[in-house]
N, C-alpha and C positions, 0 to 999 in steps of 0.2 A: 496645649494649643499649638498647632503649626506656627513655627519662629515664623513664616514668609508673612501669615496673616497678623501675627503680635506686631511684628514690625511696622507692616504695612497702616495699620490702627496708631501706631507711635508720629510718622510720619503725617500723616494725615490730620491727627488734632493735637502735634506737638506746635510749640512755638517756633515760626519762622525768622531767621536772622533776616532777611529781605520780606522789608510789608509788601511789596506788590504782588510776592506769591499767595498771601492770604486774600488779596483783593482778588486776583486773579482765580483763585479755587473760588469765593463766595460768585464771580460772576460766572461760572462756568456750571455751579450749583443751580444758582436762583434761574442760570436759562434752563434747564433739566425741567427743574418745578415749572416755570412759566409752559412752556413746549409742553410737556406732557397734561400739566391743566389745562390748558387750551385745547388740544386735540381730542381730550376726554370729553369737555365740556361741548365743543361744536358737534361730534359724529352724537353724543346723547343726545342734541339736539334733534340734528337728521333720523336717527332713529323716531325721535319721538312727532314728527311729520309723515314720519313712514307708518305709524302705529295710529293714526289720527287718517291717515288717505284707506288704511283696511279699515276703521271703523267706520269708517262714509261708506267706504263698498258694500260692507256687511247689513247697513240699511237695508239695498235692495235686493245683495245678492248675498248667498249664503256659501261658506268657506267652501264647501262640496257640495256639485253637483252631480246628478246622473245625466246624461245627455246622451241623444241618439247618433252611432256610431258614424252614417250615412244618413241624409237628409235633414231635415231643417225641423220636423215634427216628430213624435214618437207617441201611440196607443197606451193608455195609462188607463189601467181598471181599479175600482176600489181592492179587490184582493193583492195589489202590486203596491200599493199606498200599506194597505196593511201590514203586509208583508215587512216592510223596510222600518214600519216603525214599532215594526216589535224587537227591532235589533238592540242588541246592548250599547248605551250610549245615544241613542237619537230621541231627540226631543220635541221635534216637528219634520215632517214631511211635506213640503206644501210643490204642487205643481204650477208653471208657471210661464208666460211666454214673451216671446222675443223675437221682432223680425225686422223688418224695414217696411215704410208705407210711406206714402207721397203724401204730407198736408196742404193741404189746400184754403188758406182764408180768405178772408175779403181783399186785403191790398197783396198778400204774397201768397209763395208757395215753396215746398223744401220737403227732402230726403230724409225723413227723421227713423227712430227705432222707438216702434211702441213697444212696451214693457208690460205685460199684463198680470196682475195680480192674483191670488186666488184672496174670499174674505179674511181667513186668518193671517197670510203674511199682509195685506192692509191695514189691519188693525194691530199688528205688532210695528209699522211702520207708523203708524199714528202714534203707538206708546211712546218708541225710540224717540220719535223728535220731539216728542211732548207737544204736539199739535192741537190745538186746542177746538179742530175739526176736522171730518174725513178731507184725504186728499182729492176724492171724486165720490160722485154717487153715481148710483145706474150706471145711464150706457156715455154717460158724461168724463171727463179727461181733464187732466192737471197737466201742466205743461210748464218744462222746465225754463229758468230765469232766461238764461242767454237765448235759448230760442225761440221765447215770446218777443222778447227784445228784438231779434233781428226779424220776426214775422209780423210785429205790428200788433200783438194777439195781447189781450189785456181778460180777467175773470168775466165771465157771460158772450164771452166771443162765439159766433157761430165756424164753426170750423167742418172742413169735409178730408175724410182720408179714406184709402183703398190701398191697396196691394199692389205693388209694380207688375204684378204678373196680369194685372185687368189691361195695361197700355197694351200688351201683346194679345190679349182676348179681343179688347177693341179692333183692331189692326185686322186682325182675323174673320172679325163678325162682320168688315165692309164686302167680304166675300163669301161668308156664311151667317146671312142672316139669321139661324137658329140659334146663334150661339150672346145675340143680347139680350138676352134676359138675365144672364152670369152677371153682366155690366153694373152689378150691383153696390152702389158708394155709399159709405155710412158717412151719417153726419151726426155732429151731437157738439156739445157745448162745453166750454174752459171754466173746470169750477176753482181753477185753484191754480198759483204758479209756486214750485219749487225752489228750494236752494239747496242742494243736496252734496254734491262735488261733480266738478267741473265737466268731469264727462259725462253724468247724468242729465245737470242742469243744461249744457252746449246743445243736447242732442235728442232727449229721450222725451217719451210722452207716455202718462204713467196711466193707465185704466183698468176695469174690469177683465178677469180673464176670457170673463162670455164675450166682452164687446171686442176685443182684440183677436176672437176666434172668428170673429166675422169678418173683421178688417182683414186679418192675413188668411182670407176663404180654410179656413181648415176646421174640423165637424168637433163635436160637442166633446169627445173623447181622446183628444187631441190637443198635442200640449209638445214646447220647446224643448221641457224637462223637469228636473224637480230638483228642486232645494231642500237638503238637508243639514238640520243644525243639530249639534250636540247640545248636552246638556255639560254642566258646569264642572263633574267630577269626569269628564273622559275628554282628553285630547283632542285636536282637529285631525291629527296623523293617526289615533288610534282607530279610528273611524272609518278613516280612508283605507286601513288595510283592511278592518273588519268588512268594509262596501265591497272589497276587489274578491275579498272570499266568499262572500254571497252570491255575487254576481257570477264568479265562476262553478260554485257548487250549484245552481240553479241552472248552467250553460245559458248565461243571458251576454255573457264576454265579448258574443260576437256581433249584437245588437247594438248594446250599452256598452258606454264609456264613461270613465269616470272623471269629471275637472276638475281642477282645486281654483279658487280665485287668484293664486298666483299665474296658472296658465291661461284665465282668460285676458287678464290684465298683464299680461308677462309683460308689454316692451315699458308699461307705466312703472312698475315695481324696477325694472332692471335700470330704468335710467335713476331712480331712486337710488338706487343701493350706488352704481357706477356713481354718484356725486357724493355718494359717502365714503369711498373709496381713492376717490379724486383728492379728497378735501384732506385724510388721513395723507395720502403721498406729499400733497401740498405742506401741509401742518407739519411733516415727521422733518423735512429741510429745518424747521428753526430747532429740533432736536437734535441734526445733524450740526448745525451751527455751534451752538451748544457744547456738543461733545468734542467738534474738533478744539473747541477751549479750552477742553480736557488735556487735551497736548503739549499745549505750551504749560501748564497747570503742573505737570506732572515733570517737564525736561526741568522748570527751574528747579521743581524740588529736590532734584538728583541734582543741581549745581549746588544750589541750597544744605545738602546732607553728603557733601563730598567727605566731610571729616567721617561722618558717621561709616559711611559707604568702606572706606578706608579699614576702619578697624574691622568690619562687619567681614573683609576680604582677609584681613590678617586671621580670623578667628576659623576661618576655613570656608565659608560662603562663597559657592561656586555660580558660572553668568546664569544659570539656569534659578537659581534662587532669588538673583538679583531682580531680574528678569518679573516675577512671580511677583514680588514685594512691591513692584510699579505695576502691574496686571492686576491685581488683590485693589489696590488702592482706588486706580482709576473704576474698578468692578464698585468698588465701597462706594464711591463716590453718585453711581449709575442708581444703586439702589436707594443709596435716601432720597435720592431729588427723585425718583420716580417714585417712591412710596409718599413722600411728599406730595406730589401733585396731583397723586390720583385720587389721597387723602383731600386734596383742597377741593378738587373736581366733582368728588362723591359729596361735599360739605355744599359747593352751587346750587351744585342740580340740585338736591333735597328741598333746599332751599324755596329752588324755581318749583320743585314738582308742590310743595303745598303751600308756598304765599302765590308763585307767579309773580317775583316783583321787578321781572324787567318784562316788559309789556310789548308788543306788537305796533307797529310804526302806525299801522292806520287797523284800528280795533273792528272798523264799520265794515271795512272790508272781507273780513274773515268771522269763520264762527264763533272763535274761541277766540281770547282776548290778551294773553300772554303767550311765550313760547313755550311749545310742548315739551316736555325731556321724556326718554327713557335711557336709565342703566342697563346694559349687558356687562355681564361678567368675560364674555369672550372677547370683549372689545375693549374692557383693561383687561385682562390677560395679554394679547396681542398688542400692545399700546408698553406695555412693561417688558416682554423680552424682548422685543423692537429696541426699546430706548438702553436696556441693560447691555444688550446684544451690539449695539453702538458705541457703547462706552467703555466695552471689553476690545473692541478693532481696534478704535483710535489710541489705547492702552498698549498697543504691539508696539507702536513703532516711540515714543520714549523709554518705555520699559527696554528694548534693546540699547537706545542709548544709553539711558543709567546704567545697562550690565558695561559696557564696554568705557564708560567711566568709572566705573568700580574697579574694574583690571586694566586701568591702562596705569603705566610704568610713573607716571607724570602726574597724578592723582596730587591735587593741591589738598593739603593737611594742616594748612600755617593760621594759622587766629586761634582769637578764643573763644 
């Protein structure tokens, strides 16, 4: 065994002639464990927020889309449906639309985004939330919580929407009367209001694909895009490369483009991930704390083992070993309190992930009733050489003190 690490082990669980350097290693330990449980447990938290905002998206939208390169529509024939889902890994291909239309009800009016359905993703959105009835029928419309709310719009509401592009048709037809007959507004009724996540609910209005192709004027063949889902044994990435080689070996690259739901929700996910990264910088200070008590931890013990230091100099031990044997120590010390806390952190969350037994401040308000956790392994990986990696810094500057207490001329020897 390397004398620097034998030592360093001797040092570290030998008896100290001074109790307050034991007090002072146990409190400089227990903040390691505290800090690193802590950080583990709040970013598995946000993680498991962030894992809970995609399966709300994944409701209506699906991980990959196709969508048209330019323009707002794209021509979708049954052999182009086929096509895609005879791919390896896809399990539905469902087209589907998206645009903005002006509502209009009895007391208000507002700039909403209808969402149009095809029957299968309806009825896999009926399964998902365990509904215990369609969200619309016919040419009839659900409409989300927040925007009933500020619209006045309750289930049987008579409601009327059109396409912003009809205000400029109107505008036009005061000077070419042939052109109102286009003037065409759909009306139809609220069978249902939503609670899905917050940018569906604030905003959206969820109907038929036929009724939403009339609302935003575009023909029977015509569609936003398509949603494609895998199935359980193939990846979301593996799909997305397998879509970019089809689309390219078919030359469709220059029509079609491909989304991920990361890009269409990019600024919602990035502020997500930026406040789990905030929170990690915030958190990793009380592990900085911590470690610098690793300092004082480590000078007394070199005050503390001067006798030893002493002989350890006479037997031939040069500053560079000395040096090593406070480095190895303060290292020993990074590693239990972090294999400690991540141990305790992985014991929480487990915990959380199948009883749930610290609960959500107001249950009513949210779907779920406890907080969510997910584990990453890259988020203890990077959470442990962080905290090791701190505790080997802070390690340099006592370790050089003890070498140059080890060699210095005046080195106290006297007790017993």
């Amino acid at each position: 065994m390397n004398i620097a690490l034998w030592i360093a082990r001797r040092f570290s669980f030998a008896r100290k002639r001074f109790r307050v350097v034991n007090v002072i290693s146990a409190i400089s330990l227990a903040g390691i464990i505290v800090g690193v449980c802590t950080l583990l447990v709040v970013m598995s938290v946000l993680n498991g927020f962030q894992k809970l905002a995609w399966d709300l998206f994944v409701t209506l939208d699906s991980p990959v889309q196709i969508v048209p390169k330019t323009g707002r529509s794209m021509t979708i024939s049954p052999q182009l449906l086929h096509s895609i889902a005879a791919l390896q890994g896809v399990s539905s291909v469902e087209p589907f639309l998206e645009g903005e239309a002006v509502l209009v009800g009895s007391e208000k009016s507002e700039l909403v985004m209808i969402k149009g359905l095809s029957e299968g993703a309806h009825n896999r959105l009926v399964k998902v939330t365990r509904s215990s009835a369609p969200f619309f029928t016919g040419d009839n419309v659900s409409v989300g919580e927040q925007l009933a709310y500020r619209t006045e719009l309750r289930p049987f509401s008579e409601i009327s929407l059109f396409s912003p592009e009809l205000v400029a048709i109107g505008l036009e037809s005061l000077s070419e009367p042939y052109l109102l007959p286009a003037l065409k507004i759909s009306r139809s009724n609220v069978t249902t209001l939503f609670s899905l996540q917050k940018v569906f609910d604030d905003r959206f209005i969820l109907a038929s694909n036929s009724f939403a192709q009339e609302v935003l004027l575009l023909r029977a063949d015509e569609y936003s895009g398509l949603d494609i889902r895998t199935n359980k044994a193939f990846s979301d990435k593996k799909l997305q490369a397998a879509l970019r080689e089809w689309l390219k070996e078919n030359g469709m690259e220059r029509g079609f483009v491909l989304r991920t739901l990361e890009q269409k929700y990019r600024d919602i996910f990035a502020v997500m991930e930026l406040e789990k990264w905030v929170s990690f910088s915030v958190l990793m200070l009380v592990i900085l704390v911590a470690a610098l008590s690793l300092t004082g931890t480590l000078a007394m013990t070199a005050i503390d083992k001067q006798r030893e230091l002493f002989y350890l100099r006479c037997l031939g031990l040069e500053k560079p070993a000395f040096m090593a044997i406070f480095i190895i120590q303060g290292g020993m010390t990074g590693v239990f309190g972090t294999a400690a806390g991540a141990a305790l952190a992985w014991a929480i969350c487990k915990t959380q992930e199948l009883s749930g037994f610290v609960e959500l401040p107001s249950k009513s308000a949210f779907i779920i009733s406890a907080y969510p956790v997910e584990m990453k392994v890259g988020d203890f990986a990077i959470v442990a050489v962080t905290a090791i990696v701190l505790c080997l810094l802070v390690s340099l500057y006592p370790a050089r003190k003890a070498a140059q207490i080890a060699n210095s001329n005046s080195l106290d020897v006297k007790g017993g």
